[in-house]
HTML snippet that shows the backbone in 3Dmol.js (N, CA, C, O; Angstrom):
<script src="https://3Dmol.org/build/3Dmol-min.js"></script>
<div id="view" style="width:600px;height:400px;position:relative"></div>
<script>
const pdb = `
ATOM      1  N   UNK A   1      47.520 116.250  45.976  1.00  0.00           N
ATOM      2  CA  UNK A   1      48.349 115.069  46.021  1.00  0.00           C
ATOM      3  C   UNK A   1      49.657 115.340  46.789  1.00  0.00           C
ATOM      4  O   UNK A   1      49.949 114.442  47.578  1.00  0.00           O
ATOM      5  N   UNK A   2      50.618 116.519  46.722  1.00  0.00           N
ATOM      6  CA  UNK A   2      51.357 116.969  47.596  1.00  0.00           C
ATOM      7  C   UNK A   2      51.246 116.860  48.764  1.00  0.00           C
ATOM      8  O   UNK A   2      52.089 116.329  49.487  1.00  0.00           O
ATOM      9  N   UNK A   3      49.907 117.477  49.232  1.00  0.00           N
ATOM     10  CA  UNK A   3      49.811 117.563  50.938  1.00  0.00           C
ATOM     11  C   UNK A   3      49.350 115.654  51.603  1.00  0.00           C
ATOM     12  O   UNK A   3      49.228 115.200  52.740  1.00  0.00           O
ATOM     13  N   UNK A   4      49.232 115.093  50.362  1.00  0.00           N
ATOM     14  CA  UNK A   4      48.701 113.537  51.045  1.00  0.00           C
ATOM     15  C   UNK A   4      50.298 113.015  51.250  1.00  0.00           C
ATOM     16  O   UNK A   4      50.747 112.359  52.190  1.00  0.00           O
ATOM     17  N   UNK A   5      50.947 113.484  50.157  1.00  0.00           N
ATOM     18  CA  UNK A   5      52.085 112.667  49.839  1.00  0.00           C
ATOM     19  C   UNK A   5      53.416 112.941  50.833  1.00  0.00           C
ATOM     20  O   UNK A   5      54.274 112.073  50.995  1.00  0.00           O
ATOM     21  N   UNK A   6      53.473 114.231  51.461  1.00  0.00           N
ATOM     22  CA  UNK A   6      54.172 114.627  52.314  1.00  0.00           C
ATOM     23  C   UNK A   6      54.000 114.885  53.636  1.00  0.00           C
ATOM     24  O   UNK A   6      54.924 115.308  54.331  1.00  0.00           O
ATOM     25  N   UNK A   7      52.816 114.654  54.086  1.00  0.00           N
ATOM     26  CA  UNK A   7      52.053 114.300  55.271  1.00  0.00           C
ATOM     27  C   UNK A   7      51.976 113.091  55.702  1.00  0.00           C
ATOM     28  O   UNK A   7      51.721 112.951  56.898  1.00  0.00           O
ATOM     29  N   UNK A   8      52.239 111.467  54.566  1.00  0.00           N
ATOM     30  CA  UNK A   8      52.423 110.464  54.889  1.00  0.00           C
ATOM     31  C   UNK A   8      53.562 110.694  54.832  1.00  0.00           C
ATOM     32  O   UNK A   8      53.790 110.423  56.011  1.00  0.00           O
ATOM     33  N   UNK A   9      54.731 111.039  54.359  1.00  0.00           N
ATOM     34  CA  UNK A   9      55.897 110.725  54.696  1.00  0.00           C
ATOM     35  C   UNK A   9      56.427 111.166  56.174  1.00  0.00           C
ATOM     36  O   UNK A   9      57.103 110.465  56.927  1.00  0.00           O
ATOM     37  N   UNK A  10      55.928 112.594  56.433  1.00  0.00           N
ATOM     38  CA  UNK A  10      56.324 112.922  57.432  1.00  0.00           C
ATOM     39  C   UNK A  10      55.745 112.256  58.876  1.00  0.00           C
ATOM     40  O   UNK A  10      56.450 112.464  59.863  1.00  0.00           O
ATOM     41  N   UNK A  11      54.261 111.312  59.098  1.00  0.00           N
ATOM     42  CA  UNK A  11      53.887 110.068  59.541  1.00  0.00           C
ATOM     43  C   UNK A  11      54.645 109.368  59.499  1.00  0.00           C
ATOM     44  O   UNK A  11      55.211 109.066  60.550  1.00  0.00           O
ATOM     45  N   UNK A  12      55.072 108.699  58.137  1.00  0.00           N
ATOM     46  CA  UNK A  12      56.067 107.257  58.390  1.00  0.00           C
ATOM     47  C   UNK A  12      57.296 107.476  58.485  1.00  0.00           C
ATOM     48  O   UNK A  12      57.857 106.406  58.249  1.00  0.00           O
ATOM     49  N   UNK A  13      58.304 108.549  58.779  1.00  0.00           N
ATOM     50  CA  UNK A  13      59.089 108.756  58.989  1.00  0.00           C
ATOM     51  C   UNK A  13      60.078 107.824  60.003  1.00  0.00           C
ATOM     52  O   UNK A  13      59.724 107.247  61.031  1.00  0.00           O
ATOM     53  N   UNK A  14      60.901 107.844  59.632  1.00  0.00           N
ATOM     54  CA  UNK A  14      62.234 106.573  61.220  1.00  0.00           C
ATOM     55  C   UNK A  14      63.125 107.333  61.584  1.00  0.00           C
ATOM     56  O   UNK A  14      64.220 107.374  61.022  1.00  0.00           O
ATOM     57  N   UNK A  15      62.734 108.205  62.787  1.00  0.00           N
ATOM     58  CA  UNK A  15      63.635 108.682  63.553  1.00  0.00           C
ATOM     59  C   UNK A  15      65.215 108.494  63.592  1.00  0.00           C
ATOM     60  O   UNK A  15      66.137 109.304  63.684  1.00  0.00           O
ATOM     61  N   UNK A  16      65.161 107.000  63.478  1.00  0.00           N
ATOM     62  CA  UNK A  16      66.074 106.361  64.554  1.00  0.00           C
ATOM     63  C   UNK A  16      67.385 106.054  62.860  1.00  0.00           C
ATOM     64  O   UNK A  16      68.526 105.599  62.933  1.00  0.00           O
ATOM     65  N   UNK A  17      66.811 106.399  61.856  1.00  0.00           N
ATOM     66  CA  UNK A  17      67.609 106.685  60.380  1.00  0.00           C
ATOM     67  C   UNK A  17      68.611 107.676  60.379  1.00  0.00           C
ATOM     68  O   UNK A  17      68.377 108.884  60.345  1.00  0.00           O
ATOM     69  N   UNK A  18      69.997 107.037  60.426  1.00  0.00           N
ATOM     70  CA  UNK A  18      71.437 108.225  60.430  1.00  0.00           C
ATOM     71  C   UNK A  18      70.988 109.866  59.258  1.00  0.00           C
ATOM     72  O   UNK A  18      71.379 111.031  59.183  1.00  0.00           O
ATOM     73  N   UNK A  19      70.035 109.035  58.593  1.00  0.00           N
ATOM     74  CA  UNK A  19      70.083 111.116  57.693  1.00  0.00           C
ATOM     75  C   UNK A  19      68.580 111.491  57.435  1.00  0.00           C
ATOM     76  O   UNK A  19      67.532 110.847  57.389  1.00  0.00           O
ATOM     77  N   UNK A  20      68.908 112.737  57.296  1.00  0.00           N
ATOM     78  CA  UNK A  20      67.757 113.493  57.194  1.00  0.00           C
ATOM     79  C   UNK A  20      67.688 114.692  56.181  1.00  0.00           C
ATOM     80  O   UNK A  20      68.586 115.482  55.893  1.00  0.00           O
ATOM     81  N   UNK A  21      66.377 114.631  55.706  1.00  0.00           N
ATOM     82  CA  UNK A  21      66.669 115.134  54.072  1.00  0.00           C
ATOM     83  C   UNK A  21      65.246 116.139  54.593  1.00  0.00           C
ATOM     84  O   UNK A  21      64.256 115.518  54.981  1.00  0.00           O
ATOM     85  N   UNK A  22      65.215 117.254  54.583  1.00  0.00           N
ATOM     86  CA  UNK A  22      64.261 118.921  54.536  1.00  0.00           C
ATOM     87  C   UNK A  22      64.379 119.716  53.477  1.00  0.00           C
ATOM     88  O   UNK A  22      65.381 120.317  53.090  1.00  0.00           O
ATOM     89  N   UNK A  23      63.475 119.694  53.097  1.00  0.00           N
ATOM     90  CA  UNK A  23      63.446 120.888  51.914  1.00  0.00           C
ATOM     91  C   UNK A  23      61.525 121.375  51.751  1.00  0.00           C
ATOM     92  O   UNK A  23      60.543 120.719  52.098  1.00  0.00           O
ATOM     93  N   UNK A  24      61.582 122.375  51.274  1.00  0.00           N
ATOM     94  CA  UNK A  24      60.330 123.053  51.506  1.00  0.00           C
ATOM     95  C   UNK A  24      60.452 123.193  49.552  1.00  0.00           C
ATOM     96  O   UNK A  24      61.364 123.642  48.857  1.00  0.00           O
ATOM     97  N   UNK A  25      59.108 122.592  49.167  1.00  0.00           N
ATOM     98  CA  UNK A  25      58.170 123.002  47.981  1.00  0.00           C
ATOM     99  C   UNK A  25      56.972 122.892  47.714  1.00  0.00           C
ATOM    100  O   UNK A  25      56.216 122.202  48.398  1.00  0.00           O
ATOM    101  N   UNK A  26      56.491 123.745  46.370  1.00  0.00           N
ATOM    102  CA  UNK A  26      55.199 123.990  46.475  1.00  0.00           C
ATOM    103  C   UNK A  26      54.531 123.308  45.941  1.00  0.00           C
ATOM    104  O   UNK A  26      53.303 123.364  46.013  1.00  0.00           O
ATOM    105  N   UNK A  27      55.606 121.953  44.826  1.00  0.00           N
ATOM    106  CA  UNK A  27      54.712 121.127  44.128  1.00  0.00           C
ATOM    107  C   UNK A  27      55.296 119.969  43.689  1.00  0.00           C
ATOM    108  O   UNK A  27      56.511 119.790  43.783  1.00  0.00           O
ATOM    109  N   UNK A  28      54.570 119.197  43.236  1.00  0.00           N
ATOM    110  CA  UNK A  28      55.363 117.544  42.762  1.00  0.00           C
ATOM    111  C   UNK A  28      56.195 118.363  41.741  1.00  0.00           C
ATOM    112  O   UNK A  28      56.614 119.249  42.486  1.00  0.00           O
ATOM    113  N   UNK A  29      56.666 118.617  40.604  1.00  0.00           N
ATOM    114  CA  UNK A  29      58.222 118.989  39.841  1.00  0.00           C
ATOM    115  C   UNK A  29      58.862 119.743  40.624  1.00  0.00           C
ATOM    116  O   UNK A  29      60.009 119.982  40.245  1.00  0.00           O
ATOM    117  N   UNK A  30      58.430 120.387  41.944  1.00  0.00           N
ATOM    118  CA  UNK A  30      59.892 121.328  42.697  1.00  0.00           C
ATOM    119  C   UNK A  30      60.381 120.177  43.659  1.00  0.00           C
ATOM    120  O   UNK A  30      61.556 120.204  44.024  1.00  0.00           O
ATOM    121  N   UNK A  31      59.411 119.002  44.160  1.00  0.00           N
ATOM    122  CA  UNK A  31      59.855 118.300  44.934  1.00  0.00           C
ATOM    123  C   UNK A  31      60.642 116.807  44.148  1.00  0.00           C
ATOM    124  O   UNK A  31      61.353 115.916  44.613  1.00  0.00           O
ATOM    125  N   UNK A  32      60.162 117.054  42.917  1.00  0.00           N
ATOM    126  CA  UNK A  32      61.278 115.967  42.139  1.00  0.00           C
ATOM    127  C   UNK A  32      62.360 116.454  41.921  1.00  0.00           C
ATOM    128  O   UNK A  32      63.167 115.625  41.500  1.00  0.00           O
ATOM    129  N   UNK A  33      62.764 117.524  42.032  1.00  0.00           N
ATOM    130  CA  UNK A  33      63.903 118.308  41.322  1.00  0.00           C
ATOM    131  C   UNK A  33      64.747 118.270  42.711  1.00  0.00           C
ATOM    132  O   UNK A  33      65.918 117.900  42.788  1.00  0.00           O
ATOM    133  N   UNK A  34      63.895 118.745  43.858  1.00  0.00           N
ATOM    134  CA  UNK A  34      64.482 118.983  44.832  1.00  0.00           C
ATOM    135  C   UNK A  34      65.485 117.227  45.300  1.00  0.00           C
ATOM    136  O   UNK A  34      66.617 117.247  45.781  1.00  0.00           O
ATOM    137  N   UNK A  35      64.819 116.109  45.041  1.00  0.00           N
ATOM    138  CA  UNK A  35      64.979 114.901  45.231  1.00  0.00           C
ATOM    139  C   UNK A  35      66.102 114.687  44.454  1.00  0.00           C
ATOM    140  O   UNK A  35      67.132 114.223  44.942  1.00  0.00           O
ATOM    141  N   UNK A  36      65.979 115.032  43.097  1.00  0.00           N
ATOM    142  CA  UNK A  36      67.174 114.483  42.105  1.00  0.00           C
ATOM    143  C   UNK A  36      68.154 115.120  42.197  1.00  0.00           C
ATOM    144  O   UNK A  36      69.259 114.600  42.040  1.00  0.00           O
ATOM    145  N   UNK A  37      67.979 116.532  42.502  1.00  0.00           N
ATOM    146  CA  UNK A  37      69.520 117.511  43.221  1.00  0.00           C
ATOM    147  C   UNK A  37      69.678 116.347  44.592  1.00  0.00           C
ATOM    148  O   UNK A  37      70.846 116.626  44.863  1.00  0.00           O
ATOM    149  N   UNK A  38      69.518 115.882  45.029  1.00  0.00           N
ATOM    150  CA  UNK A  38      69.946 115.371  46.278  1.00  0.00           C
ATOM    151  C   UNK A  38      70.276 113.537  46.330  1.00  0.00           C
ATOM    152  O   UNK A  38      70.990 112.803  47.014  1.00  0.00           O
ATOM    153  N   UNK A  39      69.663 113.423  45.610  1.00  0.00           N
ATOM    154  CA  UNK A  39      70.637 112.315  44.847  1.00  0.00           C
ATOM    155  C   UNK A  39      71.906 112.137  44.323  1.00  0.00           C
ATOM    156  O   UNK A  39      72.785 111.323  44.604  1.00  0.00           O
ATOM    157  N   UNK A  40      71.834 113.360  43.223  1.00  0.00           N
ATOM    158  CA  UNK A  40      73.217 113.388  42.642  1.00  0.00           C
ATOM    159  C   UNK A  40      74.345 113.854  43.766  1.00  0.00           C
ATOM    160  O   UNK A  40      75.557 113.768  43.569  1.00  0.00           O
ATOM    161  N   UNK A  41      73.725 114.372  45.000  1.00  0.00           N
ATOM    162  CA  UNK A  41      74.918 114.596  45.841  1.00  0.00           C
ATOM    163  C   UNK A  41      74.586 114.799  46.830  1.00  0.00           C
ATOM    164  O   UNK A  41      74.048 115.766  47.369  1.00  0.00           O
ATOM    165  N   UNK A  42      75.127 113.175  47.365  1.00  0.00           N
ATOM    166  CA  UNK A  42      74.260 113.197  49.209  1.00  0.00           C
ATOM    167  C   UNK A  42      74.758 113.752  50.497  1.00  0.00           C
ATOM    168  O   UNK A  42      74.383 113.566  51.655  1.00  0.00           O
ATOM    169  N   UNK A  43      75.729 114.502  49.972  1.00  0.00           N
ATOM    170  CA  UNK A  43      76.685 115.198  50.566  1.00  0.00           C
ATOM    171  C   UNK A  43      76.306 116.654  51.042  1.00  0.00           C
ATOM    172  O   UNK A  43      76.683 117.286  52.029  1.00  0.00           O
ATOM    173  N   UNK A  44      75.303 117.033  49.863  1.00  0.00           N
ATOM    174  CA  UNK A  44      75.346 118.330  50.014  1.00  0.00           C
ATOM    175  C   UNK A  44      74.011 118.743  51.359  1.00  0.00           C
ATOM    176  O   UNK A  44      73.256 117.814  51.644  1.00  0.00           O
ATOM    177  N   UNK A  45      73.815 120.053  52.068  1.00  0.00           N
ATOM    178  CA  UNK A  45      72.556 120.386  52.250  1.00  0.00           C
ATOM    179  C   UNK A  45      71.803 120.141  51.971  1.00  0.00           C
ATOM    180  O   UNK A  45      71.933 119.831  50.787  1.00  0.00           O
ATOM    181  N   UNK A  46      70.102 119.927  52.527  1.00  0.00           N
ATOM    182  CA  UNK A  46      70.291 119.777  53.859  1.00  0.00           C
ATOM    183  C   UNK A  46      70.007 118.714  54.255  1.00  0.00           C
ATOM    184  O   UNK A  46      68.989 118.483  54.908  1.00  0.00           O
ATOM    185  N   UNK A  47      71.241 117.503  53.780  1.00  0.00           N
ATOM    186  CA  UNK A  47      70.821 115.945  54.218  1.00  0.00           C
ATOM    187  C   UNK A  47      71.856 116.007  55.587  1.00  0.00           C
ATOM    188  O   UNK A  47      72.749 116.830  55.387  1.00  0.00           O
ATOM    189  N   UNK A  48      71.925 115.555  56.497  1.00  0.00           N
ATOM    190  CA  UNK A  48      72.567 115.804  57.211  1.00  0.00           C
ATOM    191  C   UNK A  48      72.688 114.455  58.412  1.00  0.00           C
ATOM    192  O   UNK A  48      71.785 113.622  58.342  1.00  0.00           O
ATOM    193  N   UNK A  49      73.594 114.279  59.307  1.00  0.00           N
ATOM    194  CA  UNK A  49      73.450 113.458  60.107  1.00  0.00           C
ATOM    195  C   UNK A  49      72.831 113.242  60.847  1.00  0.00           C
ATOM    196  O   UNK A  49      73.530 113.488  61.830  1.00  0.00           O
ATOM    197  N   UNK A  50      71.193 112.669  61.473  1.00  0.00           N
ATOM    198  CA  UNK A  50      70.896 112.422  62.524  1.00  0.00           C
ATOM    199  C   UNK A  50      71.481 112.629  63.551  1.00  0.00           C
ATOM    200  O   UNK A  50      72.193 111.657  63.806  1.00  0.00           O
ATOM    201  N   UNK A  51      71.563 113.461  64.346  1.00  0.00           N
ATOM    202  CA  UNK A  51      72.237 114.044  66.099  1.00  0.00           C
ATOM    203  C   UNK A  51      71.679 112.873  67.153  1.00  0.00           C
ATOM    204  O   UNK A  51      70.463 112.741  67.285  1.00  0.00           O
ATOM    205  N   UNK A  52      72.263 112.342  67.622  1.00  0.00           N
ATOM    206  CA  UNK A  52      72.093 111.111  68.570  1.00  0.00           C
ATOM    207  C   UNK A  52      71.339 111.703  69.393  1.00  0.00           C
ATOM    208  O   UNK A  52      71.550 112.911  69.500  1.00  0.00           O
ATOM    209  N   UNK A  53      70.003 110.986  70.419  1.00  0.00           N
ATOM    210  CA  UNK A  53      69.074 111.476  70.799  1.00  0.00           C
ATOM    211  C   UNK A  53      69.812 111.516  72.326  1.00  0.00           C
ATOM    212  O   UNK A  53      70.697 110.685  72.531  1.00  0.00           O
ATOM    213  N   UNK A  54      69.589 112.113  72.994  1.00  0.00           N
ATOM    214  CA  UNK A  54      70.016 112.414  74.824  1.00  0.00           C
ATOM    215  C   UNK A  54      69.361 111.523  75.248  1.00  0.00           C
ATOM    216  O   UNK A  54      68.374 111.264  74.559  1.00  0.00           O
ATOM    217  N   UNK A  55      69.548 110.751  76.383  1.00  0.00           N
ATOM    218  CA  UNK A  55      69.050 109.511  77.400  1.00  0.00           C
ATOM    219  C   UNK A  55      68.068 110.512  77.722  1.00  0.00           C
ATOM    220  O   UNK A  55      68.203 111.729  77.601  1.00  0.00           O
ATOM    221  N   UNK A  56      67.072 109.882  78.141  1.00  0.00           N
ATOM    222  CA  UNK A  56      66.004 110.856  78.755  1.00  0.00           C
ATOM    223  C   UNK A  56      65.437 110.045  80.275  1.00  0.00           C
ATOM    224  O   UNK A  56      64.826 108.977  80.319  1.00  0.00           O
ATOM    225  N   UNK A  57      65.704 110.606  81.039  1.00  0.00           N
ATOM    226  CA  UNK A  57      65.713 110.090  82.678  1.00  0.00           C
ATOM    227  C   UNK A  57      64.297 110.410  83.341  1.00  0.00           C
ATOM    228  O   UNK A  57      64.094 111.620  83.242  1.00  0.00           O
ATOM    229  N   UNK A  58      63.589 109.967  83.773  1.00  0.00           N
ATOM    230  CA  UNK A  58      62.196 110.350  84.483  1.00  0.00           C
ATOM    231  C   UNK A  58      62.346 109.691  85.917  1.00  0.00           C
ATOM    232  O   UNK A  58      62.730 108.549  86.171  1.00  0.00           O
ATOM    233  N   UNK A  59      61.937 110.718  86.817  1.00  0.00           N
ATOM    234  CA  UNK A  59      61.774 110.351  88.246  1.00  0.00           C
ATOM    235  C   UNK A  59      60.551 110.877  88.739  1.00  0.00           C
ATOM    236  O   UNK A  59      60.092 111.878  88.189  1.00  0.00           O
ATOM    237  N   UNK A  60      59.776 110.196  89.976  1.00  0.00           N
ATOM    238  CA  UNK A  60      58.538 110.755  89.767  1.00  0.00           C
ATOM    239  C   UNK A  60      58.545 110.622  91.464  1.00  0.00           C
ATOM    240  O   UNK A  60      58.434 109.594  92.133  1.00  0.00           O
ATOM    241  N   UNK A  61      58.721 112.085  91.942  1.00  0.00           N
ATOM    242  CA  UNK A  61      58.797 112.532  93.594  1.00  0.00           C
ATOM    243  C   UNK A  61      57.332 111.738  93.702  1.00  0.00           C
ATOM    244  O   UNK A  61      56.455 111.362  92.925  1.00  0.00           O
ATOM    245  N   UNK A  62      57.657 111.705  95.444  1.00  0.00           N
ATOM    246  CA  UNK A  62      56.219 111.871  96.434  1.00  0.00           C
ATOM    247  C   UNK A  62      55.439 112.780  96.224  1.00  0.00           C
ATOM    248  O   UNK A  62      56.012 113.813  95.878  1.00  0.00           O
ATOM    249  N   UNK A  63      54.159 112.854  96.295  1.00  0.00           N
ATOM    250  CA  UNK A  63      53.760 113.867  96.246  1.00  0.00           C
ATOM    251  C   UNK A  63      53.185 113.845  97.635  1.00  0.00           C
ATOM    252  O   UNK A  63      52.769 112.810  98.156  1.00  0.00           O
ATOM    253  N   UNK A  64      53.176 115.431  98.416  1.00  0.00           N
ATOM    254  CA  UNK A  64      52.060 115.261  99.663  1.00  0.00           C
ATOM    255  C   UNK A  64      51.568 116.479  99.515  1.00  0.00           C
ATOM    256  O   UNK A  64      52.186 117.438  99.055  1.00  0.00           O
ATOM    257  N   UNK A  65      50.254 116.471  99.966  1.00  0.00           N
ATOM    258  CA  UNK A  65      49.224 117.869 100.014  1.00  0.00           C
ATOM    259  C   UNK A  65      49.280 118.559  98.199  1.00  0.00           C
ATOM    260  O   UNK A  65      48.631 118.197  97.218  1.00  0.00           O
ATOM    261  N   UNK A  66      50.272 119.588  98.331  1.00  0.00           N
ATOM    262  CA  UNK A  66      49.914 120.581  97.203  1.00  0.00           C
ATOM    263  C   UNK A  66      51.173 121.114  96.761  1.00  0.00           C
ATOM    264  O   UNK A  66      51.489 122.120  96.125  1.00  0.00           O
ATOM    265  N   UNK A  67      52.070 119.749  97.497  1.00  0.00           N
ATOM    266  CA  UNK A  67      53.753 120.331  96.771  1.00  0.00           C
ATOM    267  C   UNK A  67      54.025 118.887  96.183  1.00  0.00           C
ATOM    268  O   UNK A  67      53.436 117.835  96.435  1.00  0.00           O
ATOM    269  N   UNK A  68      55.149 119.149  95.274  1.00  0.00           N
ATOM    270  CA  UNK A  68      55.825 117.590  94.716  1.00  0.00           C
ATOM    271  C   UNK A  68      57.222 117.887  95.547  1.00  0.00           C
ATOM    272  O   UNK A  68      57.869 118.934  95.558  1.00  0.00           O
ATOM    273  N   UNK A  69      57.422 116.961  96.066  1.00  0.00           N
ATOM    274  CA  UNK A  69      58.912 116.764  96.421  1.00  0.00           C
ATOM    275  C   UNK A  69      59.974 115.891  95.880  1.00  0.00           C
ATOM    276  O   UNK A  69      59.520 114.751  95.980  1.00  0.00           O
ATOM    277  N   UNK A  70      61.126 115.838  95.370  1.00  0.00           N
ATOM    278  CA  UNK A  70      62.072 115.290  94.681  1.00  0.00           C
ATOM    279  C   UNK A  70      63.305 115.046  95.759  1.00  0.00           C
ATOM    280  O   UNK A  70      63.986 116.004  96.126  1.00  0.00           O
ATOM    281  N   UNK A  71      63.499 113.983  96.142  1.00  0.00           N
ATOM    282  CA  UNK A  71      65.007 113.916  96.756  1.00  0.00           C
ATOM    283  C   UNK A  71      66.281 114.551  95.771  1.00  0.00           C
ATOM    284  O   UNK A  71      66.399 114.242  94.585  1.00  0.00           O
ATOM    285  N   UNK A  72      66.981 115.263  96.315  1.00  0.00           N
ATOM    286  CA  UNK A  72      67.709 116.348  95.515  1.00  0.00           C
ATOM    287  C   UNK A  72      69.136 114.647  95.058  1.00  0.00           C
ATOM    288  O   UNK A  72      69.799 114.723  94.024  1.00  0.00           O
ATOM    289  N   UNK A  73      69.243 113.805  95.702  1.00  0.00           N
ATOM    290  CA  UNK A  73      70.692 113.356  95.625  1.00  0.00           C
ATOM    291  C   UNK A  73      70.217 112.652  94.042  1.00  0.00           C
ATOM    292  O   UNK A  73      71.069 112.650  93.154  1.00  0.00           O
ATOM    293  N   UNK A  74      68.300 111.847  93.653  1.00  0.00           N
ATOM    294  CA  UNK A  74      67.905 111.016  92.902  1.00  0.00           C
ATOM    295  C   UNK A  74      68.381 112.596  91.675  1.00  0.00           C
ATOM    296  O   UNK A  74      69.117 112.401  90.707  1.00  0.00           O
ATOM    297  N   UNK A  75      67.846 113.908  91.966  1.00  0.00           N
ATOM    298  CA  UNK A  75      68.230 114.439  90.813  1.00  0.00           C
ATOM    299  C   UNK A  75      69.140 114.567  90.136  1.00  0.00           C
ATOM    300  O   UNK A  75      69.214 114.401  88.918  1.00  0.00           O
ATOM    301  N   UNK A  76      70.304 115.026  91.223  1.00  0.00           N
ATOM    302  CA  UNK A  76      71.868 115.066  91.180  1.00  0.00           C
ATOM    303  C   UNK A  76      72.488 113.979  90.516  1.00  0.00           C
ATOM    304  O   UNK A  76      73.306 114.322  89.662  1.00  0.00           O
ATOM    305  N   UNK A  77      72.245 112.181  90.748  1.00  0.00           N
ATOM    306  CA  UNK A  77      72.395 111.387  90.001  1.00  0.00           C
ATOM    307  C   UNK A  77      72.170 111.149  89.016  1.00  0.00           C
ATOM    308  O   UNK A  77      72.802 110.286  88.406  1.00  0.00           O
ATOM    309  N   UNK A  78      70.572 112.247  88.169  1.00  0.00           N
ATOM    310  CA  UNK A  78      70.181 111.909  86.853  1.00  0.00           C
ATOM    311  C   UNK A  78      71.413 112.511  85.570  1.00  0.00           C
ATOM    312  O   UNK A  78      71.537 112.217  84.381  1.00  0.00           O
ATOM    313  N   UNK A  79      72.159 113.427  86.440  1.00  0.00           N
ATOM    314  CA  UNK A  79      72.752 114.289  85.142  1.00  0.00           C
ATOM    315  C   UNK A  79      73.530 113.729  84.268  1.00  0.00           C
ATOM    316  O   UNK A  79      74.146 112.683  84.471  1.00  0.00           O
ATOM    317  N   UNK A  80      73.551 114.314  83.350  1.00  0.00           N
ATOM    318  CA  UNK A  80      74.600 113.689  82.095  1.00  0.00           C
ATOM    319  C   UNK A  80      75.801 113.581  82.542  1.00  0.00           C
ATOM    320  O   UNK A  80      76.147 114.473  83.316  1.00  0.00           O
ATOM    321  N   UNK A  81      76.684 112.628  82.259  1.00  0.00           N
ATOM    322  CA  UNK A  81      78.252 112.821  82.725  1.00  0.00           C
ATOM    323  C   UNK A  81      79.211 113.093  81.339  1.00  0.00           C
ATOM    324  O   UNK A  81      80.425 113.265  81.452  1.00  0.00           O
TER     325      UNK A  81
END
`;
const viewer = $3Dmol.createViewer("view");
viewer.addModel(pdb, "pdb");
viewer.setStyle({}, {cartoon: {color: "spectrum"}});
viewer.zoomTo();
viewer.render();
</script>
């Protein structure tokens, strides 16, 4: 029942949710315990802030023969500022 129960969670999971709660156990009472310690204090380890995800940029060169080529200025423009 563990491995159904934490295998769907980790499936339905929402990325895009400001916190994030990890903890490793071996059974439903270590993972209730682990839950109710983290209730009583949402403050503590290891709930933590979601890290904002990086823009993610895709460019997709010419290709000719058996090389890819990239205009260097389209790369130069992708970078983070």
């Amino acid at each position: 029942m563990l491995a159904d129960l934490t295998f769907n969670l980790s499936d339905r999971q929402n990325p895009s949710l400001p916190n994030i709660f990890a903890t490793t156990v071996s059974s439903m009472s270590e993972l209730d315990d682990q839950l109710r310690i983290m209730a009583s204090n949402p403050d503590a380890p290891p709930c933590r802030l979601n890290p904002k995800a990086s823009p993610v940029v895709l460019i997709f060169g010419g290709q000719a023969n058996r090389t890819v080529d990239l205009n260097n200025d389209a790369y130069e423009s992708s970078a983070p500022n």
